[in-house]
N, CA, C and O atoms as a CHARMM CRD file, in Angstrom:
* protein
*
  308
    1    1 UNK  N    -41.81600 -12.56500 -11.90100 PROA 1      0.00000
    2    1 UNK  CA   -41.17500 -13.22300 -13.02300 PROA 1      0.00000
    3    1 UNK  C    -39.72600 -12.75600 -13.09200 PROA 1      0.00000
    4    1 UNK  O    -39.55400 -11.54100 -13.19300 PROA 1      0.00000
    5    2 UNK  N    -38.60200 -13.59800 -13.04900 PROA 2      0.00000
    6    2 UNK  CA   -37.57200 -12.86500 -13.25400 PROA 2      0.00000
    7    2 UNK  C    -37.02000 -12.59500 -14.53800 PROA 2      0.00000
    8    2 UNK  O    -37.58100 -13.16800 -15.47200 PROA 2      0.00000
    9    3 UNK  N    -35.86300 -11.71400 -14.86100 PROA 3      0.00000
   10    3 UNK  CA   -35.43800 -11.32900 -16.12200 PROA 3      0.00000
   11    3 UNK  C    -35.18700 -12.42000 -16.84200 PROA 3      0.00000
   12    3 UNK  O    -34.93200 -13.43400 -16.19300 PROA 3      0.00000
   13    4 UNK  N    -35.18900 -12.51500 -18.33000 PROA 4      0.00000
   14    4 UNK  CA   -34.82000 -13.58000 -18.73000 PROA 4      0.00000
   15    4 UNK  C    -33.54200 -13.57500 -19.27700 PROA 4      0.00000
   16    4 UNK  O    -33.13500 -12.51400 -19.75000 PROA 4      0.00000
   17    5 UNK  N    -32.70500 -14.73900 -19.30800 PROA 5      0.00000
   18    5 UNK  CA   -31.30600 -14.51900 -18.96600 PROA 5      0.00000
   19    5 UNK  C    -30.54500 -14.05800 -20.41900 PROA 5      0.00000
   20    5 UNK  O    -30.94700 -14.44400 -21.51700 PROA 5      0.00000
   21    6 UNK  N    -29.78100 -13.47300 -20.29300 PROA 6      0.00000
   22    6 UNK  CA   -28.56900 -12.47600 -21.42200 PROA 6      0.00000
   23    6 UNK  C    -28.12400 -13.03300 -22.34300 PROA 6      0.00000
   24    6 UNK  O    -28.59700 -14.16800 -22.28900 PROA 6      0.00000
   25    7 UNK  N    -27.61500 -12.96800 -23.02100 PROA 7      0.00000
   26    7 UNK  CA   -26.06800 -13.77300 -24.27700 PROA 7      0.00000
   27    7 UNK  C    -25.39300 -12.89800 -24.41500 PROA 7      0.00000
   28    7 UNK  O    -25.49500 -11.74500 -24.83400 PROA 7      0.00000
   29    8 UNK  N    -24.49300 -13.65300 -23.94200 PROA 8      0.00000
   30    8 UNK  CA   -22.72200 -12.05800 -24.36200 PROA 8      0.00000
   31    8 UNK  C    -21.88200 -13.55800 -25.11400 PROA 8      0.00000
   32    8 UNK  O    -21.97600 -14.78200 -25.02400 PROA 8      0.00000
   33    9 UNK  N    -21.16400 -12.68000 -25.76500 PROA 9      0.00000
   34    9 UNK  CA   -20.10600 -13.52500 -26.77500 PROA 9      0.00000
   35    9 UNK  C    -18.49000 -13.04700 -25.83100 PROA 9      0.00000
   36    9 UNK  O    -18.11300 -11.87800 -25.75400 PROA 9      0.00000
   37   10 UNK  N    -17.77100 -14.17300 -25.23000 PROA 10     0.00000
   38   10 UNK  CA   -16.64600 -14.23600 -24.67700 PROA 10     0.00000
   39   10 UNK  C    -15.60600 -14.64900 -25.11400 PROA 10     0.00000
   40   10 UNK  O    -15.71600 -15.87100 -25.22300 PROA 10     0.00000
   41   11 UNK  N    -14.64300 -14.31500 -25.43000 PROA 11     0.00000
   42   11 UNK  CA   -13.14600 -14.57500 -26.13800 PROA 11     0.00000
   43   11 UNK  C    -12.34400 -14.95300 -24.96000 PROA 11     0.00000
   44   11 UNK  O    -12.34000 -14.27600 -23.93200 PROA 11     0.00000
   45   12 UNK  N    -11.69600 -15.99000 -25.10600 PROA 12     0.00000
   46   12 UNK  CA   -11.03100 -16.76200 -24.14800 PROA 12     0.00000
   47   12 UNK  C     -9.51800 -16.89000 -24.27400 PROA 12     0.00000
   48   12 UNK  O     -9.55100 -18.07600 -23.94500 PROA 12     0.00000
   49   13 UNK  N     -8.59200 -16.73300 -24.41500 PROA 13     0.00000
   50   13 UNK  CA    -7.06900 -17.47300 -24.25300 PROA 13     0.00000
   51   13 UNK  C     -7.68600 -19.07300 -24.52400 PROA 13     0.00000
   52   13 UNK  O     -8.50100 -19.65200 -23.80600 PROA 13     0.00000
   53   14 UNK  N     -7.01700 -19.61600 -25.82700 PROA 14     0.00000
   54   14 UNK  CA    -7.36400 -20.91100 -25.95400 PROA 14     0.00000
   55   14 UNK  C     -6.65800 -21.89100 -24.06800 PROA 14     0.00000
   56   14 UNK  O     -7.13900 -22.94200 -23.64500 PROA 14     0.00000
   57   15 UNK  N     -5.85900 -21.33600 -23.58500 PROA 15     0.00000
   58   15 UNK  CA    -5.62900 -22.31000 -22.25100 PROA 15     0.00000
   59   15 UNK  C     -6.39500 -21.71800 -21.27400 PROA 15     0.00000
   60   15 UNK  O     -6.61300 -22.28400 -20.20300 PROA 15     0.00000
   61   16 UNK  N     -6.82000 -20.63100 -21.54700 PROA 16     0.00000
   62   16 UNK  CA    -8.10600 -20.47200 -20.61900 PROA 16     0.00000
   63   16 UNK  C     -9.49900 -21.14800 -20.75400 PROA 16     0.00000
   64   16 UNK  O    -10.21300 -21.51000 -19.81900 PROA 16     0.00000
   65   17 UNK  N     -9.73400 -21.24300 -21.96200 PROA 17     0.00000
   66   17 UNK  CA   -10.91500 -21.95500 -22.06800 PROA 17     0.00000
   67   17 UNK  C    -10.68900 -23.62600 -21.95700 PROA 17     0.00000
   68   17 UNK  O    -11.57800 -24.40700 -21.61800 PROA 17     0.00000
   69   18 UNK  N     -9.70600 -23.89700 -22.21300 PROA 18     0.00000
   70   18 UNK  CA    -9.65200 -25.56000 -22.40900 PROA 18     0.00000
   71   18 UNK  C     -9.77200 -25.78000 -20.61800 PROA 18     0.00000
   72   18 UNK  O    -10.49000 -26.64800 -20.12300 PROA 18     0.00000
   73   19 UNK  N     -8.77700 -24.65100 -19.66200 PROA 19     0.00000
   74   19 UNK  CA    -9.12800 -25.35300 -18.56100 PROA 19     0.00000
   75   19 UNK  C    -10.51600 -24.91000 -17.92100 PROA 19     0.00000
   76   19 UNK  O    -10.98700 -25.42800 -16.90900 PROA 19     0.00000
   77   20 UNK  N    -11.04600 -23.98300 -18.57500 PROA 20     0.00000
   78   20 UNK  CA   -12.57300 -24.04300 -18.29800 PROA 20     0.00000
   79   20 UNK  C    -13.51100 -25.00300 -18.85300 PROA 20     0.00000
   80   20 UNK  O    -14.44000 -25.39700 -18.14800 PROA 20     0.00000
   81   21 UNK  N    -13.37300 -25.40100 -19.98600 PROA 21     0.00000
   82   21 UNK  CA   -14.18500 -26.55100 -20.27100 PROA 21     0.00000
   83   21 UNK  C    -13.90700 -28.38900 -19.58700 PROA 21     0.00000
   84   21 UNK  O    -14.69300 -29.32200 -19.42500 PROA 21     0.00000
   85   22 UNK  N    -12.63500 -28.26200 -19.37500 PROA 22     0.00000
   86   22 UNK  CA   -12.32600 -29.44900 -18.21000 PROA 22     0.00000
   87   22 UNK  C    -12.90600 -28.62500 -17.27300 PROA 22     0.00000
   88   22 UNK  O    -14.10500 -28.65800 -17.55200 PROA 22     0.00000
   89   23 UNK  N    -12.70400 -27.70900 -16.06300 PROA 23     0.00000
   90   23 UNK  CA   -13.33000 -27.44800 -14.88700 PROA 23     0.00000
   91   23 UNK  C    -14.92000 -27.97200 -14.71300 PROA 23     0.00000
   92   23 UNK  O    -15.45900 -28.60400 -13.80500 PROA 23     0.00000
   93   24 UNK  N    -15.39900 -27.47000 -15.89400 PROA 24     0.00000
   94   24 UNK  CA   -17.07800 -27.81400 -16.59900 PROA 24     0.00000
   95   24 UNK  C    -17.03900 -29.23900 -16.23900 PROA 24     0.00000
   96   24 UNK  O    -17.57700 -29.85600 -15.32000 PROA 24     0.00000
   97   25 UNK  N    -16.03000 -29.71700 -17.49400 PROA 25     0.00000
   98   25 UNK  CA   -16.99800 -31.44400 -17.21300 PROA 25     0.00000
   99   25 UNK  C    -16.58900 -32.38800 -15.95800 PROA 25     0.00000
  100   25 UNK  O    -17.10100 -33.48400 -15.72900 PROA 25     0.00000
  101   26 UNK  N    -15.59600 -31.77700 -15.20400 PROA 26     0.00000
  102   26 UNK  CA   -15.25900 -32.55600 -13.89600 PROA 26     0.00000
  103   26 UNK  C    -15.96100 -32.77400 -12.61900 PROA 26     0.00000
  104   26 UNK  O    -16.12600 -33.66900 -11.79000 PROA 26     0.00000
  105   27 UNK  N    -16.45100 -30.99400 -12.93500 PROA 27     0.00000
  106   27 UNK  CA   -17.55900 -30.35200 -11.86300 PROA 27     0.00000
  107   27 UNK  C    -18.85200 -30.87900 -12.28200 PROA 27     0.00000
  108   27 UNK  O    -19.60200 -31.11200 -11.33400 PROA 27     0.00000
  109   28 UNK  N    -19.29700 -31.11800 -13.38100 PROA 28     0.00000
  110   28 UNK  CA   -20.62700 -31.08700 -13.72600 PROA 28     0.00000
  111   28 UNK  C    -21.56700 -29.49700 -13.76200 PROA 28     0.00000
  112   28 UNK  O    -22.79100 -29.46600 -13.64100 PROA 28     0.00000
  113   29 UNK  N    -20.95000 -28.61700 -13.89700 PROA 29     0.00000
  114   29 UNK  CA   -21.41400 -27.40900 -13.84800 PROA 29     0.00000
  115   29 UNK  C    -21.26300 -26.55200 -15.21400 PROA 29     0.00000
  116   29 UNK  O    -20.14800 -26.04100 -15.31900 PROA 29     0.00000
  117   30 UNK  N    -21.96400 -26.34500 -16.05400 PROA 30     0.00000
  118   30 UNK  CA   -21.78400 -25.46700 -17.33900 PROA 30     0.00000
  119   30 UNK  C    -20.95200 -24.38500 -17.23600 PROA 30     0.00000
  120   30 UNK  O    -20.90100 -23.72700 -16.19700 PROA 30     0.00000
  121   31 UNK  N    -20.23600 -24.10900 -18.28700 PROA 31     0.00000
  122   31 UNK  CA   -19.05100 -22.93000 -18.60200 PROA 31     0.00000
  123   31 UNK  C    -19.72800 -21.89600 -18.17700 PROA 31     0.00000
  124   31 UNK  O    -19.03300 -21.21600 -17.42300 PROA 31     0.00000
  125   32 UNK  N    -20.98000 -21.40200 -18.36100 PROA 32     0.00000
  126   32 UNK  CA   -22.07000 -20.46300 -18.46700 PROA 32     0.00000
  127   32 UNK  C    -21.88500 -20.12800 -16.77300 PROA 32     0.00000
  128   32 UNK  O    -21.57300 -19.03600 -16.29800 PROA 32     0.00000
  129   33 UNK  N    -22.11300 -21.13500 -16.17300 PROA 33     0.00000
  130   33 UNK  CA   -22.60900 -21.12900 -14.55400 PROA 33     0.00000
  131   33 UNK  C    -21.16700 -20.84100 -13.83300 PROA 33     0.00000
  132   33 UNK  O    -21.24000 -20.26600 -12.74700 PROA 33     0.00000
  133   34 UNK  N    -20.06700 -21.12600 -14.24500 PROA 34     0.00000
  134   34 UNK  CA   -19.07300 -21.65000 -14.11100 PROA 34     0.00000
  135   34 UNK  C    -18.41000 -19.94800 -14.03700 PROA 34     0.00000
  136   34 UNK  O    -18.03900 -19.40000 -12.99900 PROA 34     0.00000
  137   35 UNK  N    -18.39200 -19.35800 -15.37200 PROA 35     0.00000
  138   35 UNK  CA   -18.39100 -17.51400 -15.77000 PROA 35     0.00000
  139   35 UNK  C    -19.15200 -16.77400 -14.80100 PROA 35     0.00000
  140   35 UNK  O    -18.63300 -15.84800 -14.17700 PROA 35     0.00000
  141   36 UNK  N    -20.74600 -17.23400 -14.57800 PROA 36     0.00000
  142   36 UNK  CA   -21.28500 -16.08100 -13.67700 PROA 36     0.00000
  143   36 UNK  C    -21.12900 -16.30500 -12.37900 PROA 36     0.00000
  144   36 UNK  O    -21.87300 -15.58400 -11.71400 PROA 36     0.00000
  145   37 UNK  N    -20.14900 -17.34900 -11.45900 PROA 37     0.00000
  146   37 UNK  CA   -19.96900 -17.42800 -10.64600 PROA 37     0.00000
  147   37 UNK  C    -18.76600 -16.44400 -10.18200 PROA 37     0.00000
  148   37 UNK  O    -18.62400 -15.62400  -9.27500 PROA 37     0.00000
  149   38 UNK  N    -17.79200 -17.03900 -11.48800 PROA 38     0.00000
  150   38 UNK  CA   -16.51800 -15.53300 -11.26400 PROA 38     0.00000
  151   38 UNK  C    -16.83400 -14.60500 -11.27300 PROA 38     0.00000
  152   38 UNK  O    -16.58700 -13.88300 -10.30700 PROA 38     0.00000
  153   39 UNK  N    -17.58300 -14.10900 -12.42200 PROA 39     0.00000
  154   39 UNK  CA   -17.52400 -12.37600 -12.00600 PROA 39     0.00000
  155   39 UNK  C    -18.62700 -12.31600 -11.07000 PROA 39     0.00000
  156   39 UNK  O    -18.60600 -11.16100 -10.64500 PROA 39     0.00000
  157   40 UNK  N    -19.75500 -13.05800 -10.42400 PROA 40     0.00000
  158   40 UNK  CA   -20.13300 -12.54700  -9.38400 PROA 40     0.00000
  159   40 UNK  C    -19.06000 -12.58200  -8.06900 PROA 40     0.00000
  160   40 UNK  O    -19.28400 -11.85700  -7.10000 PROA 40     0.00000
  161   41 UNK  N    -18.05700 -13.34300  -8.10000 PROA 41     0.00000
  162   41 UNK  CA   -17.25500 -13.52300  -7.02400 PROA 41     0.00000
  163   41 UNK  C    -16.20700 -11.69300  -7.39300 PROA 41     0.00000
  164   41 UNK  O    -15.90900 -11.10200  -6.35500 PROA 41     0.00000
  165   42 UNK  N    -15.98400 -11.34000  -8.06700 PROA 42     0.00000
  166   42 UNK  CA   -14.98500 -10.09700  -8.60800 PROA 42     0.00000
  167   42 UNK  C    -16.09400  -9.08400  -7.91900 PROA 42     0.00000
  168   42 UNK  O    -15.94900  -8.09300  -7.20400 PROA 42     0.00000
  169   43 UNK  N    -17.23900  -9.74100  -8.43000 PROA 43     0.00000
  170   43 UNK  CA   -17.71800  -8.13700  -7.83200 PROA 43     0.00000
  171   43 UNK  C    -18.23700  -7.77200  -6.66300 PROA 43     0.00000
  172   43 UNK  O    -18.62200  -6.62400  -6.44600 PROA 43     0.00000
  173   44 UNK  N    -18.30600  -9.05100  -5.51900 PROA 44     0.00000
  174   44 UNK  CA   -18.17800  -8.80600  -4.38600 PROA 44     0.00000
  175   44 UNK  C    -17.19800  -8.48300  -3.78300 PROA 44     0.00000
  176   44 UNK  O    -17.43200  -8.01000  -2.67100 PROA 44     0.00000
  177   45 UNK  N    -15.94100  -8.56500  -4.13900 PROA 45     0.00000
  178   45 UNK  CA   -14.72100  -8.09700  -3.97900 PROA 45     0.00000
  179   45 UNK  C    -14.74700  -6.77600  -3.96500 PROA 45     0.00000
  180   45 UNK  O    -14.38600  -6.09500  -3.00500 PROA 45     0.00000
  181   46 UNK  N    -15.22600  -6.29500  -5.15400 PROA 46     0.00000
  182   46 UNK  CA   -15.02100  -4.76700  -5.24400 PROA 46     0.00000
  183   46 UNK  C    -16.10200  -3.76000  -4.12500 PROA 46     0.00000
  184   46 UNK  O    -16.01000  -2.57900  -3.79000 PROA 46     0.00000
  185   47 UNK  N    -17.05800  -4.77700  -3.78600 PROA 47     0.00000
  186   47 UNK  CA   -18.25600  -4.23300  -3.09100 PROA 47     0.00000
  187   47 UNK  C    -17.76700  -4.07700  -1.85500 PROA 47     0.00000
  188   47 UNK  O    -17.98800  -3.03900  -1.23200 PROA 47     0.00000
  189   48 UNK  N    -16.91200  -5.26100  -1.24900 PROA 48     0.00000
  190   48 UNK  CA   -16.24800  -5.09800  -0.10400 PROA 48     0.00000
  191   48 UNK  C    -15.17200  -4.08100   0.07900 PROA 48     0.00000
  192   48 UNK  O    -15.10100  -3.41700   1.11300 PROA 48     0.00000
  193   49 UNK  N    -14.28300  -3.94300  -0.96900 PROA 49     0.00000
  194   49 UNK  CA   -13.26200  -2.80400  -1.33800 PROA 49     0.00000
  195   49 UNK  C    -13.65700  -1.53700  -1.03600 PROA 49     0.00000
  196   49 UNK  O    -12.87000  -0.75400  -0.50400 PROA 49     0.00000
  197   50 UNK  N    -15.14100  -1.13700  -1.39600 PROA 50     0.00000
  198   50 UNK  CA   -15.85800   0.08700  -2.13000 PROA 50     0.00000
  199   50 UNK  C    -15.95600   0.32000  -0.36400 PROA 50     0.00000
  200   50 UNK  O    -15.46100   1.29600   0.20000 PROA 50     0.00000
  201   51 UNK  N    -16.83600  -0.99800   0.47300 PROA 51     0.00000
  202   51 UNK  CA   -17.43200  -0.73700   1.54200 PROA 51     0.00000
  203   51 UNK  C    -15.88600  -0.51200   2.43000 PROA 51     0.00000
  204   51 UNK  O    -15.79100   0.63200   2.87400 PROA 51     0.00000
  205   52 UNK  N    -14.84300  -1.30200   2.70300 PROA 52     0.00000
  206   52 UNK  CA   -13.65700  -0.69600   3.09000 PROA 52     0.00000
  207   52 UNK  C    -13.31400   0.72900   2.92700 PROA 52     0.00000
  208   52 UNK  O    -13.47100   1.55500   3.82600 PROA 52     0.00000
  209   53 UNK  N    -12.95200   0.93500   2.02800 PROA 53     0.00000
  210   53 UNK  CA   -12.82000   2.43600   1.66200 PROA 53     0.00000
  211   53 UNK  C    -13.99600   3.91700   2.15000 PROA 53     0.00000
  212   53 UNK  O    -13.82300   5.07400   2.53300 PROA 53     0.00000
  213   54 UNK  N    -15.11500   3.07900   1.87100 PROA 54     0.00000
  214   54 UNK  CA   -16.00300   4.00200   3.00800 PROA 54     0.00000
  215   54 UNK  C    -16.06300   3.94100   4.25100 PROA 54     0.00000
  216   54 UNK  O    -16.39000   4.98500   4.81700 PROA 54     0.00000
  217   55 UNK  N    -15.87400   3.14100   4.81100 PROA 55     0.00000
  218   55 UNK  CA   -15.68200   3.31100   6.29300 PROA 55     0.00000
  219   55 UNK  C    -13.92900   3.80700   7.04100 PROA 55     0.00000
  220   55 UNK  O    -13.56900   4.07000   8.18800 PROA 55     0.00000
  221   56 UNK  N    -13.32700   3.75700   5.92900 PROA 56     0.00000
  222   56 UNK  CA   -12.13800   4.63000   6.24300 PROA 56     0.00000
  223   56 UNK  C    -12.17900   6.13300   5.92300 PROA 56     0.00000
  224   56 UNK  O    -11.26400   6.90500   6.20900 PROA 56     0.00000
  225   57 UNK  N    -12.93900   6.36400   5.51200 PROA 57     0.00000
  226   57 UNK  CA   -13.02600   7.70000   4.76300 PROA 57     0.00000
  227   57 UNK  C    -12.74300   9.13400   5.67000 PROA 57     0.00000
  228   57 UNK  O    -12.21300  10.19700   5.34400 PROA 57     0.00000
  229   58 UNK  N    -13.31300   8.68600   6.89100 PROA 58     0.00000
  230   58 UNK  CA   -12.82600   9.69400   8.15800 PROA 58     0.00000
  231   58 UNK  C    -11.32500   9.82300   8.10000 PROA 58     0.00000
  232   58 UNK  O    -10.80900  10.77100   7.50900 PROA 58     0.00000
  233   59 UNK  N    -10.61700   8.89600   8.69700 PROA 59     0.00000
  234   59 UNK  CA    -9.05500   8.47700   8.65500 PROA 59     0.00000
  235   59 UNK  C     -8.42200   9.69700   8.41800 PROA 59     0.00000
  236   59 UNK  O     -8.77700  10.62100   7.68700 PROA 59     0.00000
  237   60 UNK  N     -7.39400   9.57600   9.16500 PROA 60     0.00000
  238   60 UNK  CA    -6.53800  10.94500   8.61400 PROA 60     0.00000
  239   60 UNK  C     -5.85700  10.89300   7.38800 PROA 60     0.00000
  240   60 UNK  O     -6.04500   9.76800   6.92500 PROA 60     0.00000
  241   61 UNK  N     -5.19300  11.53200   6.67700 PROA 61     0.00000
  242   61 UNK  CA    -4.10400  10.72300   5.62600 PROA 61     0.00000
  243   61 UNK  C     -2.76200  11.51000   5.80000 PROA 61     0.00000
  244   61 UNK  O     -2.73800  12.65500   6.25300 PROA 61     0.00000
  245   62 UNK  N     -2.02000  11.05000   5.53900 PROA 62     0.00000
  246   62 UNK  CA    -0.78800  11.21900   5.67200 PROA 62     0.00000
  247   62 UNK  C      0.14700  10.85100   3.99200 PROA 62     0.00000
  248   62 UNK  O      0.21800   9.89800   3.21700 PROA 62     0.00000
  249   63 UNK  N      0.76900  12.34400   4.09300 PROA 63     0.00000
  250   63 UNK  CA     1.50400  12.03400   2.75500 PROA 63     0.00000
  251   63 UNK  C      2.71800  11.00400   2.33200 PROA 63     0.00000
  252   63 UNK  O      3.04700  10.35300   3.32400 PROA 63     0.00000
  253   64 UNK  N      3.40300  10.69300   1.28800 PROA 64     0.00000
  254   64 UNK  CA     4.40700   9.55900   1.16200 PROA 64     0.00000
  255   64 UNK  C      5.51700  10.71100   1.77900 PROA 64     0.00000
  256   64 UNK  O      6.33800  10.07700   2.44200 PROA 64     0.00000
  257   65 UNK  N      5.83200  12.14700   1.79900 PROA 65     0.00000
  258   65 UNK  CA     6.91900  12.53600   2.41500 PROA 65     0.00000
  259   65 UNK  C      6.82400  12.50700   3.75100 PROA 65     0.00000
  260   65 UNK  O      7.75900  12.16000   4.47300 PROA 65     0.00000
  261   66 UNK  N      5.39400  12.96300   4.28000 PROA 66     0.00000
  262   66 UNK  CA     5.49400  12.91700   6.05600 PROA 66     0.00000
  263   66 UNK  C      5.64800  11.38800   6.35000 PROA 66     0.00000
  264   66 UNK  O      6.10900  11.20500   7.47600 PROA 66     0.00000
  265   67 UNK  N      5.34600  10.03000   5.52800 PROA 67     0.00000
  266   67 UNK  CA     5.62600   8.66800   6.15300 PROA 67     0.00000
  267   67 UNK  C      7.10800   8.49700   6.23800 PROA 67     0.00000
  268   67 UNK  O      7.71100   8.15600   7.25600 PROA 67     0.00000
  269   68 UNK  N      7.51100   8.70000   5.35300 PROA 68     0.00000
  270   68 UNK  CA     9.10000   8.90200   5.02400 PROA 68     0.00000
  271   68 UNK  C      9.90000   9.98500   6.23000 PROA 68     0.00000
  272   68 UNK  O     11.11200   9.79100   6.31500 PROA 68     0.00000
  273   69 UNK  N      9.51800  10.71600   6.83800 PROA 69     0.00000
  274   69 UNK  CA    10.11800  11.54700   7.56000 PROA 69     0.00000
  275   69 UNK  C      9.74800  11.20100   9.20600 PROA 69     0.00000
  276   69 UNK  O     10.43700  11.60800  10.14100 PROA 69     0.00000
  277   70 UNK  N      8.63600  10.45000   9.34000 PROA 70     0.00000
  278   70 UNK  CA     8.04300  10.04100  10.89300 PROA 70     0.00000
  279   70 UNK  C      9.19000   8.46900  10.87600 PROA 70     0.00000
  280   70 UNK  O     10.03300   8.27400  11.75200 PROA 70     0.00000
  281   71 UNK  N      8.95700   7.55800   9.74000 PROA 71     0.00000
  282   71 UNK  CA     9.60700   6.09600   9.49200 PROA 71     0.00000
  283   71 UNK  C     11.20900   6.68600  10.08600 PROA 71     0.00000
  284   71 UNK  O     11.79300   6.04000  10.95700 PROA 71     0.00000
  285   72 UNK  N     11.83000   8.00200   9.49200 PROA 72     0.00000
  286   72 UNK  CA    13.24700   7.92800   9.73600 PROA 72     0.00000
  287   72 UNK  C     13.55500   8.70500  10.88300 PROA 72     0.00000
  288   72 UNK  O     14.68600   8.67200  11.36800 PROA 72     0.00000
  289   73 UNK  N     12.52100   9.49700  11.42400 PROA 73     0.00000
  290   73 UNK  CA    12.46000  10.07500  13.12400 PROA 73     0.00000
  291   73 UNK  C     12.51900   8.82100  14.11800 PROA 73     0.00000
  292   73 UNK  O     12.99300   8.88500  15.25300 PROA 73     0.00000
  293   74 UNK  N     11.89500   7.50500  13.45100 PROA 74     0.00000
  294   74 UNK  CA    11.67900   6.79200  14.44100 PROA 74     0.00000
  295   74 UNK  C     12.39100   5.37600  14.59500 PROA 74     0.00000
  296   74 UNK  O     12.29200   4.35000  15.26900 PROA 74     0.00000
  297   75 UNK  N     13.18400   5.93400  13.55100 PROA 75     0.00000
  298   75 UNK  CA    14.68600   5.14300  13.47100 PROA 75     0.00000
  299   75 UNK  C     14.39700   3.81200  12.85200 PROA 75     0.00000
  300   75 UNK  O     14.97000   2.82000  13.30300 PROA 75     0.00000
  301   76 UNK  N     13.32100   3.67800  11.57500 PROA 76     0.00000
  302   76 UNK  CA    12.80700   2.61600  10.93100 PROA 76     0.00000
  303   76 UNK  C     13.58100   2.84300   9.97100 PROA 76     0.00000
  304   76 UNK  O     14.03800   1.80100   9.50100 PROA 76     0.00000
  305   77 UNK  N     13.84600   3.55200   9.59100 PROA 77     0.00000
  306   77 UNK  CA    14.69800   3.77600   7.65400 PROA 77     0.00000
  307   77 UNK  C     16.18200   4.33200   8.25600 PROA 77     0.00000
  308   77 UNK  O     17.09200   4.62500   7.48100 PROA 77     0.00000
């Protein structure tokens, strides 16, 4: 059985919502469906971000003065 679905109360920028409620009736897709599509789209973003960042995590790092000092050794700055 899955969960049964939430109610959250959302405050909009009146030109945010007007072009969400046109997006709604053009698409044929509810404001509702329309919301959990964005933030599911934000938070795959961040999932990918999260997963980027872990697989760099080895990486060496290098400070903003040593970039600054290799950039002007190497006759970039």
């Amino acid at each position: 059985m899955s969960e049964p679905i939430k109610r959250s109360t959302i405050y909009f920028e009146p030109e945010l919502h007007q072009a969400l409620r046109i997006k709604a009736a053009h698409t044929n897709i509810s404001v509702s469906a329309l919301v959990n599509e964005a933030v599911r789209f934000a938070l795959r973003e961040d999932q990918e971000d999260l997963a980027s960042f872990e697989e760099r995590a080895d990486e060496p790092t290098i400070s903003y003065e040593e970039l600054l000092k290799d950039l002007k050794a190497n006759g970039k700055l």
